[in-house]
C-alpha positions in Angstrom: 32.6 47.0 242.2 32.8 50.5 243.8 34.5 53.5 243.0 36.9 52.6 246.1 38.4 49.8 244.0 39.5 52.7 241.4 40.2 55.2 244.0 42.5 52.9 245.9 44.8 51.9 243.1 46.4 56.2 242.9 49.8 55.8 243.4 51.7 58.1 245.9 54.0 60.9 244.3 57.6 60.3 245.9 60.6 63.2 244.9 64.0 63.2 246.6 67.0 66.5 246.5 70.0 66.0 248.3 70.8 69.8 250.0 74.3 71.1 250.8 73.0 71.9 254.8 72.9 70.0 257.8 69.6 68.1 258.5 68.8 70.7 261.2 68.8 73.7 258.9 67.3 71.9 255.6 64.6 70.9 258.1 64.1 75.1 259.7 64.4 76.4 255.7 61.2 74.0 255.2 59.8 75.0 257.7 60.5 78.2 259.4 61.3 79.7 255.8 58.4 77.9 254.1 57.7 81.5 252.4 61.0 82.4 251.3 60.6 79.8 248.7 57.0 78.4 248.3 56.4 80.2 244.6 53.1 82.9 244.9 51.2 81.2 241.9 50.7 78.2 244.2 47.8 79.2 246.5 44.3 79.0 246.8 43.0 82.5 248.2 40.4 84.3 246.7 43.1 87.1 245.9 47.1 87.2 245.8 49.3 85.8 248.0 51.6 87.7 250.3 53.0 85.3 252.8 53.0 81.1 252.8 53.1 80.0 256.8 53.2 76.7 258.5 53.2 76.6 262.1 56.0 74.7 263.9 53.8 72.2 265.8 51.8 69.2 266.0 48.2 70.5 264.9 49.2 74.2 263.8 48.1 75.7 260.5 49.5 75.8 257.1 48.2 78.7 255.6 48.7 81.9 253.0 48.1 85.7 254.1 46.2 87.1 251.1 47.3 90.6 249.8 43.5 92.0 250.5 44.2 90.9 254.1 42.6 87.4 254.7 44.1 84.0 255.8 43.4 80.8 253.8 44.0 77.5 255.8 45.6 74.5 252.8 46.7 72.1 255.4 47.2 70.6 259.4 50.5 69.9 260.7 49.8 65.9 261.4 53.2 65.6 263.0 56.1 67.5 264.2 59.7 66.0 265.0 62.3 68.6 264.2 64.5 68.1 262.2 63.9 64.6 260.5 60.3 64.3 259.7 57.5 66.4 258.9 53.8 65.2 257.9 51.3 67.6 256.6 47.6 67.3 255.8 47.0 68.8 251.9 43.6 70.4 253.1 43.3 71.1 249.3 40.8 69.6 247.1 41.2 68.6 243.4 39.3 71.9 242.2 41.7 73.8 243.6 39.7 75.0 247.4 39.7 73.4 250.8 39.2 70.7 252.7 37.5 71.1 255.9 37.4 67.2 256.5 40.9 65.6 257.4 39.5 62.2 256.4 39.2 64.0 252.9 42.6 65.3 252.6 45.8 63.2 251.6 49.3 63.7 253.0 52.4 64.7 252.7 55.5 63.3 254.7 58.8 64.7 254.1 61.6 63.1 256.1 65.4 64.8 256.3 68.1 62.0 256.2 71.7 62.8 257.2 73.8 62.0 253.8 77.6 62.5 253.2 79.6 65.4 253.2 77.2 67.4 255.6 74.4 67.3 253.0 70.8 66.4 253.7 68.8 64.2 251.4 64.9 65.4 251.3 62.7 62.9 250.3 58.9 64.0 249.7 55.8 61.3 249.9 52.5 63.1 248.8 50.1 59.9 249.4 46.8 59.0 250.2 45.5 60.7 247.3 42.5 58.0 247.1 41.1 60.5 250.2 39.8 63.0 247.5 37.4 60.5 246.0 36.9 60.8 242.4 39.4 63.9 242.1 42.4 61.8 243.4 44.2 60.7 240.3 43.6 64.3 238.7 45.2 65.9 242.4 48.0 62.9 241.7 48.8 64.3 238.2 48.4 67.6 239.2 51.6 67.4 241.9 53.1 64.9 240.2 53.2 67.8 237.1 56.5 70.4 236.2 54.8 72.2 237.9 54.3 70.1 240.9 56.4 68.9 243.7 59.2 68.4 241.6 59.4 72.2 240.8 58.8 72.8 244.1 61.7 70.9 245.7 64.0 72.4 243.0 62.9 75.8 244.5 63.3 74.7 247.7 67.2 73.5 247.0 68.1 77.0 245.6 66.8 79.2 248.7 68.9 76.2 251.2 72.1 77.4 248.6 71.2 80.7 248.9 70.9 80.6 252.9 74.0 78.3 253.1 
């Protein structure tokens, strides 16, 4: 057997939050304000972060602005349909750099629901992981982690109270 037989079997990392906001402002807080709440530890630049950005459209750039002035590219907008679902490619290899090769990258699809009350549930799919070859259960444990996307959506909740 092959390695594919092993790399195959990594399980996609699923999270959920339920967000006191309509689906159409839990969706622009993702997005649009993607760096009011994406934490500065998580980047790959070669020096601090000062600004998270994903580009609202099909194909544009996730990226970070670096403090010493630089842009590092993490990710490609796969698709764009405002405000209910969102799929990103994770550009971001499991050492920690990037992926210039889409077929190397995994994904991650987050879809806004509609749930009672006025609230949107938020449900995250980071799959695919088998793209990053032998690296693809440690990238799997990695945002599967506290400090992962679990943390991450946590964050995410508190800036959509704070907006709210």
């Amino acid at each position: 057997m092959t390695g594919t037989t092993t790399a195959a079997s990594v399980a996609p990392v699923q999270k959920s939050v339920t967000v006191k906001a309509s689906v159409e402002r839990a969706f622009r807080v993702f997005t649009d304000d993607f760096d009011s709440w994406w934490p500065r530890t998580h980047h790959i630049g070669k020096s601090p972060m000062q600004r998270g950005i994903v580009e609202g459209r099909s194909g544009g750039r996730c990226y970070t602005v670096q403090e010493d002035g630089t842009e590092c590219d993490w990710g490609r907008v796969l698709v764009w349909e405002p405000p209910h679902r969102l799929v990103l490619a994770w550009q971001i290899t499991h050492e920690w750099g990037y992926q210039p090769d889409l077929a190397q990258s995994s994904e991650v699809e987050i879809r806004f629901t509609p749930a009672p009350d006025g609230a949107t549930r938020v449900d995250l799919e980071h799959r695919h992981l088998e793209r990053h070859g032998a690296g693809g259960a440690s990238m799997r444990t990695a945002v599967d982690s506290e400090g992962g996307w679990g943390r991450l959506l946590t964050l995410y909740a508190a800036q959509v109270d704070r907006l709210s």
